[in-house]
Structure formats: structure tokens, C-alpha cells
N, CA, C and O of each residue as an XYZ file, in Angstrom:
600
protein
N     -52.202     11.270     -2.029
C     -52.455      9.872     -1.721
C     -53.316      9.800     -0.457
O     -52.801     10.296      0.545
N     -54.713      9.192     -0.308
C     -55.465      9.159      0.844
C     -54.751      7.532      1.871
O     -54.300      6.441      1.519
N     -54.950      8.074      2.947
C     -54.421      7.219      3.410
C     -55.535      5.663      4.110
O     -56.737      5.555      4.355
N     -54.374      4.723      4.210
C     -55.531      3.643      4.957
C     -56.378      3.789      5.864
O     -56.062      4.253      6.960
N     -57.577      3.425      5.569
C     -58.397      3.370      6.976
C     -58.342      2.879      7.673
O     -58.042      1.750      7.284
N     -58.477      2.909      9.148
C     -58.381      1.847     10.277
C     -58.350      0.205      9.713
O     -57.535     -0.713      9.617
N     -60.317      0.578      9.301
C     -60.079     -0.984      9.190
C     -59.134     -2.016      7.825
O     -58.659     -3.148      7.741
N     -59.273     -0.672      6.853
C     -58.284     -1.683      5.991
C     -56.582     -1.725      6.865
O     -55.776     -2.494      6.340
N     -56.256     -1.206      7.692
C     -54.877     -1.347      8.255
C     -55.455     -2.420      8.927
O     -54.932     -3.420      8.436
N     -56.286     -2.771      9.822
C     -56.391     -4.339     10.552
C     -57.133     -5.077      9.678
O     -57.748     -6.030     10.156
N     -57.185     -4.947      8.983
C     -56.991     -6.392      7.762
C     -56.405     -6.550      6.767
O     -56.782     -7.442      6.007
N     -55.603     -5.968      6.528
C     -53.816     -6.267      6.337
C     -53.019     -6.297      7.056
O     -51.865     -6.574      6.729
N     -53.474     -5.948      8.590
C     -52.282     -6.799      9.391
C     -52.925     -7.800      9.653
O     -52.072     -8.687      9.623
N     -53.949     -8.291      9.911
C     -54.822     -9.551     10.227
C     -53.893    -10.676      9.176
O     -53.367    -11.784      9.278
N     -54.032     -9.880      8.404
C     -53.707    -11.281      6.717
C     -52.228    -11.311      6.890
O     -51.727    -12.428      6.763
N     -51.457    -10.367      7.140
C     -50.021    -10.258      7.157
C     -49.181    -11.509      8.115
O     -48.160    -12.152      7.874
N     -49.979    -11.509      9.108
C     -49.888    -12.247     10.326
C     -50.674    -13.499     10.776
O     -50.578    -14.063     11.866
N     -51.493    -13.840      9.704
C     -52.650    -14.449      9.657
C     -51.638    -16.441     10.006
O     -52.098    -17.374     10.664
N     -50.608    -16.400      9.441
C     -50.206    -17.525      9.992
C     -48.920    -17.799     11.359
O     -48.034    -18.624     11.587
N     -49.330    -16.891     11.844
C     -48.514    -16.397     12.889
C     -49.243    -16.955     14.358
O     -50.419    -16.669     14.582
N     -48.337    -17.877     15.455
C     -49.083    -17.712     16.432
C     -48.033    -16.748     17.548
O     -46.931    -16.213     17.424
N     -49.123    -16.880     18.758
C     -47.802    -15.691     19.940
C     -47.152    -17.348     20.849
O     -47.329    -18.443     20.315
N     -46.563    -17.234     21.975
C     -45.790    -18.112     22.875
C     -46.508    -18.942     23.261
O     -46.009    -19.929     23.802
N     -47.726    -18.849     23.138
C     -49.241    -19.645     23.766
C     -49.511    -20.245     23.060
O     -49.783    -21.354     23.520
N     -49.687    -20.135     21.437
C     -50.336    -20.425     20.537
C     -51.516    -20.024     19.984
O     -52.283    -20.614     19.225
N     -51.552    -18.987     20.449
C     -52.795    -18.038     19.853
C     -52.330    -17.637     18.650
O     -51.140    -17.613     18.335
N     -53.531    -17.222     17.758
C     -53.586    -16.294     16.492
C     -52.755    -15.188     17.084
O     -52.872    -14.978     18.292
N     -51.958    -14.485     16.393
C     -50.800    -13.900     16.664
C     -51.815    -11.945     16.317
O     -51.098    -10.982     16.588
N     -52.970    -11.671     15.901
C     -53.909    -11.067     15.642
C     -54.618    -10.735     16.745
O     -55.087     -9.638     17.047
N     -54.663    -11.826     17.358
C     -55.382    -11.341     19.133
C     -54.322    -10.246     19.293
O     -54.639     -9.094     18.995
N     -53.235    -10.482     19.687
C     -52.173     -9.579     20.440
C     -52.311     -8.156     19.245
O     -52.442     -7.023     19.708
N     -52.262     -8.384     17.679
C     -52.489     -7.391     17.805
C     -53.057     -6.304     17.831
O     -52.512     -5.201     17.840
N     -55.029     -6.718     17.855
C     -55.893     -6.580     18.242
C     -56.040     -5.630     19.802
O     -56.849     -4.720     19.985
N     -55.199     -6.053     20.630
C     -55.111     -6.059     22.032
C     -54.299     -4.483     22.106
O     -54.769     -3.519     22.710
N     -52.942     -4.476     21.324
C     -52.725     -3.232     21.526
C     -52.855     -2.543     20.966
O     -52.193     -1.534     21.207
N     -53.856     -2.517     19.703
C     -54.644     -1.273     19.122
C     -55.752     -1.111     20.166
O     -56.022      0.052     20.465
N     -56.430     -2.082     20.764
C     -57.467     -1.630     21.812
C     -57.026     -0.964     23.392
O     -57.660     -0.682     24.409
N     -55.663     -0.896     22.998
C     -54.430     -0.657     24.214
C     -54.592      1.266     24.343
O     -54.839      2.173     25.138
N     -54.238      0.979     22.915
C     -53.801      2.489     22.058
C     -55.037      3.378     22.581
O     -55.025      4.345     23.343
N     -56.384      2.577     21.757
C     -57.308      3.879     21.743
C     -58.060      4.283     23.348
O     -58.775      5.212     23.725
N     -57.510      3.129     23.985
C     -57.727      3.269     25.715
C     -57.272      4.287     26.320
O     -57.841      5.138     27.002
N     -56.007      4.122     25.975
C     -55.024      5.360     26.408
C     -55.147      6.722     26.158
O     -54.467      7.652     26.592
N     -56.374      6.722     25.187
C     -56.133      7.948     24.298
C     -55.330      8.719     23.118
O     -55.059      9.909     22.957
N     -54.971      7.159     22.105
C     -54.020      7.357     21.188
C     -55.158      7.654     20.197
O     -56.340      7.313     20.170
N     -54.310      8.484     19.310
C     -54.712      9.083     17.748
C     -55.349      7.809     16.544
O     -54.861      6.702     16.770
N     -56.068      7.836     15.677
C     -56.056      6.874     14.632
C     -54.425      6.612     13.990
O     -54.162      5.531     13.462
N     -53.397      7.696     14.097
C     -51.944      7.157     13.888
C     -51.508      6.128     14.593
O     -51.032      5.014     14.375
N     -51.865      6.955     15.723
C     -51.241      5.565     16.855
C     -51.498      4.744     16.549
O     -50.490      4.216     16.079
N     -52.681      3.837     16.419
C     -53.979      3.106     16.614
C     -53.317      2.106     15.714
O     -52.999      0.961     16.035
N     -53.036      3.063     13.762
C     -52.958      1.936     13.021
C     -51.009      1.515     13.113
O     -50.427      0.573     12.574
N     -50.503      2.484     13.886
C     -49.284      1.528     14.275
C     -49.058      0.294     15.187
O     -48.153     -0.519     15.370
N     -50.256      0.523     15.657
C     -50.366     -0.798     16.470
C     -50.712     -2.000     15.870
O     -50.114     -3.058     16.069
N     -51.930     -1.813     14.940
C     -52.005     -3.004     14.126
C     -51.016     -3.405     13.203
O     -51.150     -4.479     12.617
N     -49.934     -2.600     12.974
C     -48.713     -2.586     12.084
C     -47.211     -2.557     13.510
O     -46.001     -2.624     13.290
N     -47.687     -2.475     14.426
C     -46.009     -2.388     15.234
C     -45.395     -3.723     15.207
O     -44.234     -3.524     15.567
N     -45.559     -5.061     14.957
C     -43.878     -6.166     14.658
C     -44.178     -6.411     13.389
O     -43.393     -7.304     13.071
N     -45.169     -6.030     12.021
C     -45.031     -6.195     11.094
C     -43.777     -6.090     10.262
O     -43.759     -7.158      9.651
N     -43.098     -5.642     10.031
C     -41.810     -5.568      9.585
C     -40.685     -6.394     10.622
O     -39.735     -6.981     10.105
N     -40.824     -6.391     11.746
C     -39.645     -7.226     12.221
C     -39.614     -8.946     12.045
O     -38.763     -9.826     11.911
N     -41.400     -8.806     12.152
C     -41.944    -10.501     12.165
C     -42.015    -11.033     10.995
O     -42.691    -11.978     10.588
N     -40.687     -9.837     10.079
C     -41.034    -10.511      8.388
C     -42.761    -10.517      7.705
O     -42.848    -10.938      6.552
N     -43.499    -10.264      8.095
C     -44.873    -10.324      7.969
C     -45.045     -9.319      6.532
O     -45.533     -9.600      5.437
N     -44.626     -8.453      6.877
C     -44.601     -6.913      5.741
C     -42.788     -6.269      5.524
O     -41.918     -6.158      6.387
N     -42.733     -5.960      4.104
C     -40.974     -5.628      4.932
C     -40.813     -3.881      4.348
O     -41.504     -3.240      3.557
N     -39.823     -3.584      4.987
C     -39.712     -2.176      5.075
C     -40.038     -1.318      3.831
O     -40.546     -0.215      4.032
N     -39.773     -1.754      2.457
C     -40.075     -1.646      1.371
C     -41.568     -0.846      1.635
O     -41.853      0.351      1.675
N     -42.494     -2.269      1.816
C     -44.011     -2.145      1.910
C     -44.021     -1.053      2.689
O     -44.429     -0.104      2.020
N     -43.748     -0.722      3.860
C     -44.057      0.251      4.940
C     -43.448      1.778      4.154
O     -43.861      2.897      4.458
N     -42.731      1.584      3.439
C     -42.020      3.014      2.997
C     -43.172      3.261      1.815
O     -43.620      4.394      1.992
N     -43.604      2.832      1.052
C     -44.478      3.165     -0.145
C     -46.463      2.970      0.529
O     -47.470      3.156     -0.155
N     -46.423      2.691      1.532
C     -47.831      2.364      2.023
C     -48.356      3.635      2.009
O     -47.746      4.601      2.467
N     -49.612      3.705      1.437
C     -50.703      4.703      2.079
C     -50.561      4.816      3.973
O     -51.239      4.114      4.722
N     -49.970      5.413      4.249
C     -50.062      5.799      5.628
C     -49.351      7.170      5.893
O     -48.660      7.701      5.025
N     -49.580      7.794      7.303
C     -49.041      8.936      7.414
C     -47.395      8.827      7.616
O     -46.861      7.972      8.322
N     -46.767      9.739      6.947
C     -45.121      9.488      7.517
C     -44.916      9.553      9.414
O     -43.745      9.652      9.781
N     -45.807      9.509     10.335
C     -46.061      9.854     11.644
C     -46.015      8.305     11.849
O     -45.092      7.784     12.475
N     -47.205      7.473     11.215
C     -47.311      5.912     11.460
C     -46.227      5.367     11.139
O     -45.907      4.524     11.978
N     -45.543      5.458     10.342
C     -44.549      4.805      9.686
C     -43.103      4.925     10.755
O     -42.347      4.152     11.345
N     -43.269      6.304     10.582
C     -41.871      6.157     12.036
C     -42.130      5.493     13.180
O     -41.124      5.074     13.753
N     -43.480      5.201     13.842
C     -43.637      4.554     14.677
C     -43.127      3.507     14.668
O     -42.026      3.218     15.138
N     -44.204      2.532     13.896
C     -43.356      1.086     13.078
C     -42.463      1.069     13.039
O     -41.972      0.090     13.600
N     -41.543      1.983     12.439
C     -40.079      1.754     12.294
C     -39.537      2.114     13.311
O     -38.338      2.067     13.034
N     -39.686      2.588     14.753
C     -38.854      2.703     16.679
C     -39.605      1.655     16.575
O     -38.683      0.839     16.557
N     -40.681      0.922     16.479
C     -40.792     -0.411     17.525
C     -40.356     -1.636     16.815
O     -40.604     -2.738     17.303
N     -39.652     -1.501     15.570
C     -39.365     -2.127     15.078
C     -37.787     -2.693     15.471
O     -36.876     -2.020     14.988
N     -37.439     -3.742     16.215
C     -36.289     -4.104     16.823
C     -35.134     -4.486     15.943
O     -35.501     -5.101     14.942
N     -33.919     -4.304     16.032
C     -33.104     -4.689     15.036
C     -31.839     -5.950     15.562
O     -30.968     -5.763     16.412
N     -32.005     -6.828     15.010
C     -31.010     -8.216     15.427
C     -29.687     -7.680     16.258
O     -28.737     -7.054     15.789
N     -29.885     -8.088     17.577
C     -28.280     -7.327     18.289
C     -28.762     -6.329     18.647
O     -27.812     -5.620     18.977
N     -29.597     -5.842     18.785
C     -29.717     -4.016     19.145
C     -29.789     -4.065     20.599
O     -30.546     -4.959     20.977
N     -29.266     -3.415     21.510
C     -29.214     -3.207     23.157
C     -30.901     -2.825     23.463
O     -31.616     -2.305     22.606
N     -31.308     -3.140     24.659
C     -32.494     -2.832     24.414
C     -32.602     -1.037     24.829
O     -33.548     -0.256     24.726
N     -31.089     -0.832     25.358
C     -31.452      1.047     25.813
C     -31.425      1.488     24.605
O     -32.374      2.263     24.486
N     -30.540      1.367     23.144
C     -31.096      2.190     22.016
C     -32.053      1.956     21.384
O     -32.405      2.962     20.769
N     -32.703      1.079     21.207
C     -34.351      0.476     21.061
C     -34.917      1.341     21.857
O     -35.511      2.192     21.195
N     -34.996      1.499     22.963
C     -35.384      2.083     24.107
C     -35.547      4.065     24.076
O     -36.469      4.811     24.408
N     -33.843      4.382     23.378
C     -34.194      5.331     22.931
C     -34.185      5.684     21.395
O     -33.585      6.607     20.845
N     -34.856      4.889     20.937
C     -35.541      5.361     19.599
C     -36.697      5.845     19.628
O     -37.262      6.747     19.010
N     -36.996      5.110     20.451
C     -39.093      4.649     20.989
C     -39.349      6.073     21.968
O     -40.509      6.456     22.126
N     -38.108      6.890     22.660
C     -38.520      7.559     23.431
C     -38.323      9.140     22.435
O     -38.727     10.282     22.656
N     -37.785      8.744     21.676
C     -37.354      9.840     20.368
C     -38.355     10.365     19.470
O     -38.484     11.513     19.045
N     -38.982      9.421     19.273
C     -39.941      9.322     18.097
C     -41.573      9.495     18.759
O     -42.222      8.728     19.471
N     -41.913     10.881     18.171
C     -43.159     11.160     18.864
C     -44.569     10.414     18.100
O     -45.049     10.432     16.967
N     -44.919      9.753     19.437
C     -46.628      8.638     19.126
C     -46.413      7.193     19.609
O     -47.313      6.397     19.878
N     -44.698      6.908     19.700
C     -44.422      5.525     19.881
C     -44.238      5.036     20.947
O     -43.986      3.839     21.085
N     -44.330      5.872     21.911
C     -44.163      5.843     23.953
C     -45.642      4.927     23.776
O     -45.734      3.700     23.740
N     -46.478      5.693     23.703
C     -48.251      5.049     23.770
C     -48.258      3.583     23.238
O     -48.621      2.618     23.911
N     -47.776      3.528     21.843
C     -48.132      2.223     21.594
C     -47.056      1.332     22.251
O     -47.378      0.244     22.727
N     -45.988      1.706     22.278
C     -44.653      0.495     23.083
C     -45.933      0.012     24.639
O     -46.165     -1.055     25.206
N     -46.298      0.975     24.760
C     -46.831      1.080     26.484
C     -47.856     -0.289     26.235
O     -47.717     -1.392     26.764
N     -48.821      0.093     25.358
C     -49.719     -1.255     25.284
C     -49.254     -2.366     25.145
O     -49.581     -3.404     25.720
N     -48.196     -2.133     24.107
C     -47.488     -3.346     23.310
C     -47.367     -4.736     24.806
O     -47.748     -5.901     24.919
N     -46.443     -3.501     25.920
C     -45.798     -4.188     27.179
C     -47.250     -4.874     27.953
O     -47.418     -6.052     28.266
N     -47.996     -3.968     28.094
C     -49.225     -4.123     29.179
C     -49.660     -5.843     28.290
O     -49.640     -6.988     28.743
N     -49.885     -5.510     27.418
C     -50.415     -7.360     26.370
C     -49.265     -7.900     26.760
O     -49.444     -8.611     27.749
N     -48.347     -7.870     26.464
C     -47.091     -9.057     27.218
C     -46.870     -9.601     28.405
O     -46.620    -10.753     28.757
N     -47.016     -8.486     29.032
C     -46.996     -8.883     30.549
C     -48.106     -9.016     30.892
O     -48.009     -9.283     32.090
N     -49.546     -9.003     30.524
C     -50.771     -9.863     31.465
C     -50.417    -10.860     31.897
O     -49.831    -11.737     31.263
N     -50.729    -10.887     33.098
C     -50.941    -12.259     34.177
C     -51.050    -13.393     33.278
O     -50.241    -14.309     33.131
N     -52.693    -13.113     32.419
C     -52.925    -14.194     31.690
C     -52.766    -14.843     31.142
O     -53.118    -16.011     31.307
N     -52.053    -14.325     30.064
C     -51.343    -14.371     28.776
C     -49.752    -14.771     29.073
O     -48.984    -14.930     28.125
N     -49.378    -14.900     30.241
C     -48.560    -15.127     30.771
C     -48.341    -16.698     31.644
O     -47.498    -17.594     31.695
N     -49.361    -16.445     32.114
C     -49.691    -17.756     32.649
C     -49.834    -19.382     32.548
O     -49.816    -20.200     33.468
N     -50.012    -19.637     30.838
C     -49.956    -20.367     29.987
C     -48.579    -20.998     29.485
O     -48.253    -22.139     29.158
N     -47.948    -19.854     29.556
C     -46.404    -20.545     29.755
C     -45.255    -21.270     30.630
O     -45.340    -20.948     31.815
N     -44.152    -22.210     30.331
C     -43.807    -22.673     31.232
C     -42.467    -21.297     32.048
O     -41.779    -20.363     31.637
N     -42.793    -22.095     33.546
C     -42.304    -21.258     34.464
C     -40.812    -20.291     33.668
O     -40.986    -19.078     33.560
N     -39.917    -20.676     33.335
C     -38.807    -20.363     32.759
C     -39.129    -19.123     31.924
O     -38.673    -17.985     32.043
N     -39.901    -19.539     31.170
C     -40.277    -18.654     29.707
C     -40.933    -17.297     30.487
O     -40.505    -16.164     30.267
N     -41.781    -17.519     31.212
C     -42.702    -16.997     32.025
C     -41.641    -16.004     32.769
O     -41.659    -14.808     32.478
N     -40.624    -16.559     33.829
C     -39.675    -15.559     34.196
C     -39.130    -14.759     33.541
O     -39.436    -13.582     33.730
N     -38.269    -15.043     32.677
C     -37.850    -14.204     31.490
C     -38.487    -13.243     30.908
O     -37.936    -12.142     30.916
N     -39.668    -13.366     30.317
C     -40.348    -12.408     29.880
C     -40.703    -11.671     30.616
O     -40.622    -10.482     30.309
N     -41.105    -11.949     31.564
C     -41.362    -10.701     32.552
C     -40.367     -9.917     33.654
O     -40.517     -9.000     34.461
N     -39.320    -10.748     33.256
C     -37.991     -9.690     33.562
C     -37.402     -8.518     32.451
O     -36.804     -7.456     32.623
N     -37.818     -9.164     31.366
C     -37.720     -8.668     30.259
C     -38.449     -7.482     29.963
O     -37.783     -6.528     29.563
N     -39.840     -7.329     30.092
C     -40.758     -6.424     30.081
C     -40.838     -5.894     31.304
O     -41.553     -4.893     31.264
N     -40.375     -6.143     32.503
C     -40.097     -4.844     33.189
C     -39.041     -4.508     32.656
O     -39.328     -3.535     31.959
N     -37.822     -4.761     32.548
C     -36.912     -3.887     32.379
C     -36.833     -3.262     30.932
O     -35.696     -3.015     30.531
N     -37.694     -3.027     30.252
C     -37.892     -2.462     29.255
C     -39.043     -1.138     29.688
O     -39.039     -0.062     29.090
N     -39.742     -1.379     30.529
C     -40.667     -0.240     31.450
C     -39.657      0.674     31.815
O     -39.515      1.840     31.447
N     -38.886     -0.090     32.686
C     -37.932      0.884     33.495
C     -37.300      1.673     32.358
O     -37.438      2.896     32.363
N     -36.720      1.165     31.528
C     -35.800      2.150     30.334
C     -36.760      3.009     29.864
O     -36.378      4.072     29.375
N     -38.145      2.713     29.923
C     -39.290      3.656     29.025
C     -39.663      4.521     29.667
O     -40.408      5.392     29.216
N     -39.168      4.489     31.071
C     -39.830      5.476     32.191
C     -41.061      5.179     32.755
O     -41.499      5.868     33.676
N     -41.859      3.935     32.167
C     -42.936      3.646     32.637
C     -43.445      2.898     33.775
O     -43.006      1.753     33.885
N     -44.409      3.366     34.783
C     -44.679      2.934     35.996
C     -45.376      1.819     36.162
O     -46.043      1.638     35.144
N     -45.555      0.963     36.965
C     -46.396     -0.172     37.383
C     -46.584     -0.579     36.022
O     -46.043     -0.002     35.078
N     -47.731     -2.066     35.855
C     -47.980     -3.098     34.819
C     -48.769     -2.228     33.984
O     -48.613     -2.651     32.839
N     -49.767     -0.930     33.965
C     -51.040     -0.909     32.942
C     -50.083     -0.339     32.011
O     -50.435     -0.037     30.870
């Protein structure tokens, strides 16, 4: 079975998500645009890359696990997706260590955070929401081992 190409993986997550916005009201596609361009910054793999355009697809209901288990993709992408994939009730330290378990998914969680927590993208929201989340996404750094905002 050959697997998806980049771009057919971001345009099936484009379409997957296509009526999706983020906390702002953006196309919900920017963001995940942002941490595939996160990924290949960092120096992530085309695995990485297309888990990024696929990392809340399955949680955001968008695609469901089914799809992800029978997809043209590498079994490498797929486990990714499935550590960043959050489960209702889950603590965020075993989330935390799934993501640190599962080799390729440190890189993309990392972007995932850096797009959440921009200033910018942040900024747009009201103060409350705004605190939270970014108490939230540090302390999800800290469990990841990861330093400062990039």
C-alpha cells in the first residue's frame, strides 16, 4: 500500500476540518497549517509533518479512529495521532506520558503548544480564556520537559 502524500494528507485534513473554527474564530486549518510548518522548522520527518496535519483529527471527531487505522499512512504517523490524541478525563501527566513514549510525537506536541500559546493568537481572546490557556500550555511544557515558549 503506497502511502499519502503530504499534500493529499493536508487536503484531507483541510476538508476534515474544513467546518471547524479555533477560540478566535479562525478556519481551524490555519492552526493546522501552523504546526505542520512548526514540524518541518524543527526538523521533523514527512511522518511527523503529516501527523501534524492529522494531530486533533480523531479527537475533534473530524476523522475517527476507524479511518486512521485503515489509512494509507505509515504505522509511525498513526501512533503519533493516536499520543496526541486526548481521551475524555485523561490526567494531563498520562497524556503527557504517552506523547513522551511514542517516538516522533515530542516534535509535533512541541509545535502543537508553540501555535497555542502565541502571543497573538492569544491575544484575541477574553482575559479569562486567555489565562487559562496559557496556564494550561505551560503546564503541559513542564510535563513535556520542554523549555521556554518556541
Amino acid at each position: 500500500m503506497n502511502s499519502l502524500t503530504l499534500p493529499a494528507v493536508e487536503r484531507l485534513a483541510r476538508a476534515a476540518h474544513a467546518a471547524q473554527t479555533d477560540k478566535a474564530g479562525r478556519p481551524y486549518a490555519e492552526h493546522l497549517a501552523a504546526v505542520a510548518h512548526g514540524v518541518a522548522a524543527r526538523g521533523g520527518d514527512p511522518e511527523q509533518i503529516a501527523a501534524a496535519w492529522l494531530h486533533d483529527a480523531v479527537e475533534d471527531h473530524a476523522l475517527t479512529e476507524e479511518w486512521l487505522d485503515t489509512a494509507a499512512l505509515s504505522p509511525r504517523t498513526k501512533a503519533i495521532v493516536l499520543a496526541l490524541t486526548k481521551h475524555p478525563g485523561e490526567p494531563p501527566e498520562s497524556y503527557a506520558r504517552r506523547i513522551l513514549t511514542t517516538p516522533g510525537a515530542l516534535l509535533v506536541k512541541e509545535a502543537d503548544l508553540a501555535h497555542n500559546a502565541d502571543p497573538g493568537r492569544l491575544a484575541v481572546l477574553d482575559e479569562d480564556t486567555r489565562n487559562r490557556l496559557t496556564e494550561k500550555y505551560a503546564r503541559m511544557r513542564a510535563l513535556l520537559g520542554l523549555r521556554g515558549q518556541a
